[in-house]
ChimeraX commands (.cxc) that place a marker at each C-alpha (Angstrom):
marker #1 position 59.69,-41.14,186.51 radius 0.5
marker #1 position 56.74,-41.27,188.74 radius 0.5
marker #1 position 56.48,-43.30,191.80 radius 0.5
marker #1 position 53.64,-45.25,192.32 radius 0.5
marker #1 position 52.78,-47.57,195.01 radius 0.5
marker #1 position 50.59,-50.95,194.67 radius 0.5
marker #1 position 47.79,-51.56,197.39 radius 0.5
marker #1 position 46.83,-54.93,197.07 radius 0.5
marker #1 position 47.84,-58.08,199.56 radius 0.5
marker #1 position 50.09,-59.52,197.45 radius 0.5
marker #1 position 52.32,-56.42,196.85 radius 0.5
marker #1 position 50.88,-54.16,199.65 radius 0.5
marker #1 position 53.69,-51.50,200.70 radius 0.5
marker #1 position 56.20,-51.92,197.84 radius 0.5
marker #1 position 56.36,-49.45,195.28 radius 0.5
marker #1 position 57.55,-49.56,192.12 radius 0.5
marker #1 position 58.44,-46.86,189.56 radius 0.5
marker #1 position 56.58,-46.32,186.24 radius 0.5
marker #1 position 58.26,-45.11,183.55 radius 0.5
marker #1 position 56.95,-43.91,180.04 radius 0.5
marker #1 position 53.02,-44.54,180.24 radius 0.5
marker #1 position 50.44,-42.43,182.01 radius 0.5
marker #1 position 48.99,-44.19,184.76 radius 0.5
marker #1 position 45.26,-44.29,184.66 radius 0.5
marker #1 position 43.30,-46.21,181.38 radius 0.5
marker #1 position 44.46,-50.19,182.17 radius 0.5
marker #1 position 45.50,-50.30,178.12 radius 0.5
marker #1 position 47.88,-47.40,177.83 radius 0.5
marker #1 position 50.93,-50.19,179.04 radius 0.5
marker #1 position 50.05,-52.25,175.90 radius 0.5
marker #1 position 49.18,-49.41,173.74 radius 0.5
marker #1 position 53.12,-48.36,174.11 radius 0.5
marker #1 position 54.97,-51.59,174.50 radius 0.5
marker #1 position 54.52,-54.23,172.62 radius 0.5
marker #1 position 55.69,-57.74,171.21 radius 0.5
marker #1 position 57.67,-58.13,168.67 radius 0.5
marker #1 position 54.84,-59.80,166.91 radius 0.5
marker #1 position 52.66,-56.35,167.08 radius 0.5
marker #1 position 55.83,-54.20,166.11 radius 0.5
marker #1 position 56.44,-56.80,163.37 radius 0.5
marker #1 position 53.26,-56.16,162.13 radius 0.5
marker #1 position 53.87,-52.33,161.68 radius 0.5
marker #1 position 56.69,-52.74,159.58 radius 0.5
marker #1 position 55.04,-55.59,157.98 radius 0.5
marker #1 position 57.25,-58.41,158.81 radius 0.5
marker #1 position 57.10,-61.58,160.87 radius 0.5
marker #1 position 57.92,-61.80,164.68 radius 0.5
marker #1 position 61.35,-63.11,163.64 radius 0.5
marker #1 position 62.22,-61.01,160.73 radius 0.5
marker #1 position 61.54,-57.95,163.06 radius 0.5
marker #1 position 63.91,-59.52,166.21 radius 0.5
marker #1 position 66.62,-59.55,163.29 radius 0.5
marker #1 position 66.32,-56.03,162.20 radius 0.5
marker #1 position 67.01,-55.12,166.10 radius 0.5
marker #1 position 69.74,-57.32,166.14 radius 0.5
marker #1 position 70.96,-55.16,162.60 radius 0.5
marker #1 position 70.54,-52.17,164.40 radius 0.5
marker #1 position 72.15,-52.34,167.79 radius 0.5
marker #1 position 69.02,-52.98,169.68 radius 0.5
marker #1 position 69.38,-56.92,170.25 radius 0.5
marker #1 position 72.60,-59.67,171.31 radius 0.5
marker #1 position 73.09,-62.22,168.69 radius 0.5
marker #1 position 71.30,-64.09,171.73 radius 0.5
marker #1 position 68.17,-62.65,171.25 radius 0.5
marker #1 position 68.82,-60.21,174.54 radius 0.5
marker #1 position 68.29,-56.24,174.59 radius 0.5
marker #1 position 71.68,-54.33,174.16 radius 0.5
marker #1 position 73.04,-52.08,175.96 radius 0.5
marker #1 position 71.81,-49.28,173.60 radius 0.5
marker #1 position 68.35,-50.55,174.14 radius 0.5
marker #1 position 68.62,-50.15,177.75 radius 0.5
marker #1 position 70.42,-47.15,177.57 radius 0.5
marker #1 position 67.48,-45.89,175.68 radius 0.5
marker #1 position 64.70,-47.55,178.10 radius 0.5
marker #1 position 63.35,-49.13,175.23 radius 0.5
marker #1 position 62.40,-51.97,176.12 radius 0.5
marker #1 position 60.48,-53.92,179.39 radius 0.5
marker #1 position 61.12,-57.23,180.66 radius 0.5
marker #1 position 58.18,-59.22,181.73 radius 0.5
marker #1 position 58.95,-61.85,184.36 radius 0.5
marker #1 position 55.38,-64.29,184.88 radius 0.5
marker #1 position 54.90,-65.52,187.66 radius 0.5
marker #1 position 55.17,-69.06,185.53 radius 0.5
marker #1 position 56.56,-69.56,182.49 radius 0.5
marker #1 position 59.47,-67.46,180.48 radius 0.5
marker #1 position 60.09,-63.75,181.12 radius 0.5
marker #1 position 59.64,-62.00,177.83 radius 0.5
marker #1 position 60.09,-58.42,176.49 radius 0.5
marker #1 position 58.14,-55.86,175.49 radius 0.5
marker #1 position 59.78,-53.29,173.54 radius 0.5
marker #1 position 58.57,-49.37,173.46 radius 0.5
marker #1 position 56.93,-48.80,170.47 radius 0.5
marker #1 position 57.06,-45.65,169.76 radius 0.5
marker #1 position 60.84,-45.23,170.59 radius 0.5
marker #1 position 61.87,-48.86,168.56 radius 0.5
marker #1 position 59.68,-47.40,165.58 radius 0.5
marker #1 position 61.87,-43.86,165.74 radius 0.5
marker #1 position 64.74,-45.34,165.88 radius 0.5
marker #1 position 64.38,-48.34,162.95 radius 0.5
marker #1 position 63.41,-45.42,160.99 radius 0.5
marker #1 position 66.17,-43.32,161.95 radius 0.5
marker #1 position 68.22,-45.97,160.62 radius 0.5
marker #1 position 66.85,-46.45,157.52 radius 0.5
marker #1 position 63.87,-48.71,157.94 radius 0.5
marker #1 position 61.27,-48.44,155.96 radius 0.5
marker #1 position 57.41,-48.73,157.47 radius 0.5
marker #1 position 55.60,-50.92,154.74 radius 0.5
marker #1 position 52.74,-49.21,154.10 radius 0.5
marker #1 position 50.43,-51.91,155.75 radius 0.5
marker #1 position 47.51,-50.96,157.68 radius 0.5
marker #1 position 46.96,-52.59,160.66 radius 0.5
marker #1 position 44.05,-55.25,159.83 radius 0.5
marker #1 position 46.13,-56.27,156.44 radius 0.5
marker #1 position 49.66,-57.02,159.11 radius 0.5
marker #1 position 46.73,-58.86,161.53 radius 0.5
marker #1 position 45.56,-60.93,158.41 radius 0.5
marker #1 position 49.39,-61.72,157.44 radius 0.5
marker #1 position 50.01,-62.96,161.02 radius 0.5
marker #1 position 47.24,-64.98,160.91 radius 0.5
marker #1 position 47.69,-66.53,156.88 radius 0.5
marker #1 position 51.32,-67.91,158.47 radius 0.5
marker #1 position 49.78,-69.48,161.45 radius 0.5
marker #1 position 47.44,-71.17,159.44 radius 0.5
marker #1 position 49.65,-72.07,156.59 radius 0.5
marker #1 position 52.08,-73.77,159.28 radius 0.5
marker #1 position 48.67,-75.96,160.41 radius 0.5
marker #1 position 47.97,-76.37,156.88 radius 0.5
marker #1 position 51.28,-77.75,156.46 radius 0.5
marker #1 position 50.81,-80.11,159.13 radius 0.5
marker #1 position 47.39,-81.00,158.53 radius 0.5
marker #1 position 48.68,-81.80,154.91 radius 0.5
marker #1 position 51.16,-84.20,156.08 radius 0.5
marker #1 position 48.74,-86.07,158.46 radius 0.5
marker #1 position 46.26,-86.41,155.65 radius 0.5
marker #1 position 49.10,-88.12,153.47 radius 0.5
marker #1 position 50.15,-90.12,155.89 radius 0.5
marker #1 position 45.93,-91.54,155.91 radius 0.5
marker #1 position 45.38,-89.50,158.89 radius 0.5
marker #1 position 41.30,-89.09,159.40 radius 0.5
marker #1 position 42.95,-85.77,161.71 radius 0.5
marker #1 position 44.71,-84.62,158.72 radius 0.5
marker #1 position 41.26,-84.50,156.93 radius 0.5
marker #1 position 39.18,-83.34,159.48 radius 0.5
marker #1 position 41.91,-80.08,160.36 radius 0.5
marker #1 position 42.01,-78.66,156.57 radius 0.5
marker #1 position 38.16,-78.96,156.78 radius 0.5
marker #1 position 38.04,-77.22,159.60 radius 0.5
marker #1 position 40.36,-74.49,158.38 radius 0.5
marker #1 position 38.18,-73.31,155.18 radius 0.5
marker #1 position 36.37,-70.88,156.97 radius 0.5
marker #1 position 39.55,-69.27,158.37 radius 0.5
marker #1 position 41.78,-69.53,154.90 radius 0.5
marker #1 position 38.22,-67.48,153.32 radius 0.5
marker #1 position 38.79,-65.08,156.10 radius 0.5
marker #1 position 42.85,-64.07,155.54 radius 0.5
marker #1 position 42.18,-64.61,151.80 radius 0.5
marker #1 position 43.34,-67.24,149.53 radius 0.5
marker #1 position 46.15,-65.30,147.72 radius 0.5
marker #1 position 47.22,-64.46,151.15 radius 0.5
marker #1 position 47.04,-67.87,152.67 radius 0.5
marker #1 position 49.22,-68.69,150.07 radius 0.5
marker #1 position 51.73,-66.26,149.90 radius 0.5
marker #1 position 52.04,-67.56,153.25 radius 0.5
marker #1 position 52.51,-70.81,152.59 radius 0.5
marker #1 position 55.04,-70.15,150.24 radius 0.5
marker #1 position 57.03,-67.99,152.54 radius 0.5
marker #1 position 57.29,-70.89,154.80 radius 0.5
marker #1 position 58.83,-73.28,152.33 radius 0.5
marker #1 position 55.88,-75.35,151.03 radius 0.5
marker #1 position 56.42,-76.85,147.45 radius 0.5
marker #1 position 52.94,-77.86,146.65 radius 0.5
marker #1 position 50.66,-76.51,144.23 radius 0.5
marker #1 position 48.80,-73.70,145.28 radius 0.5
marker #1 position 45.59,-74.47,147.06 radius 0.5
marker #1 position 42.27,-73.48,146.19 radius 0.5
marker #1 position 39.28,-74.41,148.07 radius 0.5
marker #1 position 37.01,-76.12,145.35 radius 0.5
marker #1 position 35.02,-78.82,146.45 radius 0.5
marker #1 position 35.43,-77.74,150.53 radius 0.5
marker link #1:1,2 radius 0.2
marker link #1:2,3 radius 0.2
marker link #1:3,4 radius 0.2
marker link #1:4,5 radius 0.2
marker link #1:5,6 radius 0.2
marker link #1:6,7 radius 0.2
marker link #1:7,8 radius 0.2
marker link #1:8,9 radius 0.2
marker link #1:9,10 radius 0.2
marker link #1:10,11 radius 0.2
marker link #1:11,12 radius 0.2
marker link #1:12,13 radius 0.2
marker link #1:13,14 radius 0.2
marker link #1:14,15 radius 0.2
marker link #1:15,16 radius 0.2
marker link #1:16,17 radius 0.2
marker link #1:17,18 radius 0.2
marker link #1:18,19 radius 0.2
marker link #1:19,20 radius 0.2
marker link #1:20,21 radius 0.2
marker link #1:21,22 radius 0.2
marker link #1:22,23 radius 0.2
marker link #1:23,24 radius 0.2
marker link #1:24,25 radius 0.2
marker link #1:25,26 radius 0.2
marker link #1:26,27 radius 0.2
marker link #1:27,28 radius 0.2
marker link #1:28,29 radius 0.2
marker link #1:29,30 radius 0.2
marker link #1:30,31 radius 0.2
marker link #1:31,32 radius 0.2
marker link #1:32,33 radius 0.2
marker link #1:33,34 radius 0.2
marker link #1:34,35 radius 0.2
marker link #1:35,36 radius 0.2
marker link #1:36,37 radius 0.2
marker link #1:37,38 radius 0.2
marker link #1:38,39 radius 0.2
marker link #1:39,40 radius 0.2
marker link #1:40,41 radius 0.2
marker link #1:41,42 radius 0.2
marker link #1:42,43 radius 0.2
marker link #1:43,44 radius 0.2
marker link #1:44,45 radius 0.2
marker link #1:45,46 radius 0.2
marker link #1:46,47 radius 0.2
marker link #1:47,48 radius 0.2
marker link #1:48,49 radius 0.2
marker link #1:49,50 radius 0.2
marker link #1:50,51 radius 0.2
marker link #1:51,52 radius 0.2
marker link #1:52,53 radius 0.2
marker link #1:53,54 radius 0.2
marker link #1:54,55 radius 0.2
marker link #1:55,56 radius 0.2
marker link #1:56,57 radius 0.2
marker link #1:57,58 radius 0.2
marker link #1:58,59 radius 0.2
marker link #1:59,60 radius 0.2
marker link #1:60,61 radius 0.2
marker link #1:61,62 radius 0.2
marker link #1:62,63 radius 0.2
marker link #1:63,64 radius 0.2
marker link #1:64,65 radius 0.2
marker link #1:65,66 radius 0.2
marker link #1:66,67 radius 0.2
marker link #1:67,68 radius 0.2
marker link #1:68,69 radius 0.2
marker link #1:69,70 radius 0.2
marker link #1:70,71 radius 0.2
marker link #1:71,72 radius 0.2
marker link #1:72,73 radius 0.2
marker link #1:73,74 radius 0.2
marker link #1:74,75 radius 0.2
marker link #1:75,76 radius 0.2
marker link #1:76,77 radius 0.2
marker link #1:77,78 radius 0.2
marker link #1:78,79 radius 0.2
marker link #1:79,80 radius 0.2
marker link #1:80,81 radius 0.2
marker link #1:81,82 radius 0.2
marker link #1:82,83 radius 0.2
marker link #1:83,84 radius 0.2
marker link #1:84,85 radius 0.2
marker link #1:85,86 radius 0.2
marker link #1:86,87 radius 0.2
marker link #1:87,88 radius 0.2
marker link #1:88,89 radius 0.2
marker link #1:89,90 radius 0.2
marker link #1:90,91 radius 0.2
marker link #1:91,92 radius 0.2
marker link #1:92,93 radius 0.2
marker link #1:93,94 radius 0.2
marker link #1:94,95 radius 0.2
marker link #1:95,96 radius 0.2
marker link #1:96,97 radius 0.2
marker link #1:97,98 radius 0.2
marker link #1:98,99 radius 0.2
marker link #1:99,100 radius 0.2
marker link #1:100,101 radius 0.2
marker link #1:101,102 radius 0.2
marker link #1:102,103 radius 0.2
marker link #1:103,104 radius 0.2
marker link #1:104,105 radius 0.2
marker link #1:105,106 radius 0.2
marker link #1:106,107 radius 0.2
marker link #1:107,108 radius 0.2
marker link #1:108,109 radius 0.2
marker link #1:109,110 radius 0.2
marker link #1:110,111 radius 0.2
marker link #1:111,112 radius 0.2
marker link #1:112,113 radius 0.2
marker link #1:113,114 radius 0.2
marker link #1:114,115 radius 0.2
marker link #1:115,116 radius 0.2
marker link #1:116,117 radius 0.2
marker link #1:117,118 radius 0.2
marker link #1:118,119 radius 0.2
marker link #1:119,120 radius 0.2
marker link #1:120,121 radius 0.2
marker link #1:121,122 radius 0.2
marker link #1:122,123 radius 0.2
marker link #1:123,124 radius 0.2
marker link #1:124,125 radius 0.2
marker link #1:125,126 radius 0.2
marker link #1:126,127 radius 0.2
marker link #1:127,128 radius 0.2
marker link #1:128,129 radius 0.2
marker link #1:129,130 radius 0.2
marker link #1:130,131 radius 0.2
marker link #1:131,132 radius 0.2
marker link #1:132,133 radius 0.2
marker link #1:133,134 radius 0.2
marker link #1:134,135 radius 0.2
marker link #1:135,136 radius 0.2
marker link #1:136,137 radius 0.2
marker link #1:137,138 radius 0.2
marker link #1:138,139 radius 0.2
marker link #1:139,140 radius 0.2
marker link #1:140,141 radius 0.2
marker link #1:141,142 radius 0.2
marker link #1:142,143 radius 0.2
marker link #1:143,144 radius 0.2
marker link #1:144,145 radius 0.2
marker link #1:145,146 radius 0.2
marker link #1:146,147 radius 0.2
marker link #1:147,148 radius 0.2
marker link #1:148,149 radius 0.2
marker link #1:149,150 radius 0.2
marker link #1:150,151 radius 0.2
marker link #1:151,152 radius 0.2
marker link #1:152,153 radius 0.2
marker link #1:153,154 radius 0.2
marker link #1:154,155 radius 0.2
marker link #1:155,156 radius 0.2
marker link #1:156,157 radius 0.2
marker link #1:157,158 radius 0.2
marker link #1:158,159 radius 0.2
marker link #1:159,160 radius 0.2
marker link #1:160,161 radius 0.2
marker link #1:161,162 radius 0.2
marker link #1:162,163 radius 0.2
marker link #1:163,164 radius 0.2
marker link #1:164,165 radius 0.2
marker link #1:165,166 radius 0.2
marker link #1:166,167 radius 0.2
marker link #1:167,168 radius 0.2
marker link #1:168,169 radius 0.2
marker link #1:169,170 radius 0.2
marker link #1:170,171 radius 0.2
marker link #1:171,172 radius 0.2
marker link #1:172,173 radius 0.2
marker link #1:173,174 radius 0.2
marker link #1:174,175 radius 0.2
marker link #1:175,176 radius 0.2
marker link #1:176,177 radius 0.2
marker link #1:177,178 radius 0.2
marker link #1:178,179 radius 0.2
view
């Protein structure tokens, strides 16, 4: 570890200690820890599906909170804001090693495709929303889907919805004739 003290007025004379990252270029903290959105990504899963495969593995309570083998292995952070919820950031190099270790397969995703997928499930969840406004005579309803055309052409139809399918819609597919 390497000690390394803060000289601003908010935090001038404590120190704190850093601990896997080389101090220096401001994005080398995010470049090794990350959510578990970004990790999620890499192994080509959701946010949630990822928190459950540390919870398989040892690294995560049933309660969503690091283990003891997670802190054991200083593989994760926890980020306190100064408002709102503290959060964690988990180590990704270490998490990745150690998924794998276990048996956990990468899918071979590259990282704009994972981005894309990310995206295609926040939109199908408006979508979904959107829908049900417009069926209940919403002029909102409307006016959302129009204004998400643009962004379902970016992600892709077939991935928008795969995405929408994944999150339990039972319509028909959609396809963007006449928008």
């Amino acid at each position: 570890m390497m000690e390394i003290w803060i000289d601003n007025d908010e935090y001038r004379g404590q120190h704190y200690y850093q601990k896997d990252y080389t101090v220096g270029k401001k994005n080398n903290f995010r470049k090794t820890w990350k959510t578990l959105t970004e990790l999620g990504q890499e192994f080509g899963v959701s946010a949630v599906k990822f928190g459950n495969l540390l919870k398989q593995h040892g690294l995560r309570e049933k309660d969503g909170e690091p283990s003891q083998l997670a802190k054991d292995g200083a593989i994760f952070e926890k980020i306190t804001p100064k408002e709102g919820k503290p959060y964690y950031l988990w180590h990704s190099q270490k998490t990745s090693e150690y998924l794998i270790s276990q048996g956990v397969a990468k899918n071979s995703v590259s990282a704009e495709d994972a981005e894309k997928m990310t995206s295609a499930r926040k939109l199908a969840r408006s979508y979904m929303e959107a829908q049900k406004l417009d069926d209940e005579g919403s002029k909102l309803g409307y006016m959302m889907l129009s204004e998400m055309v643009d962004d379902i052409k970016k992600v892709g139809l077939e991935r928008f919805n795969q995405a929408l399918k994944s999150i339990g819609y039972k319509g028909d597919e959609v396809n963007l004739e006449g928008w």
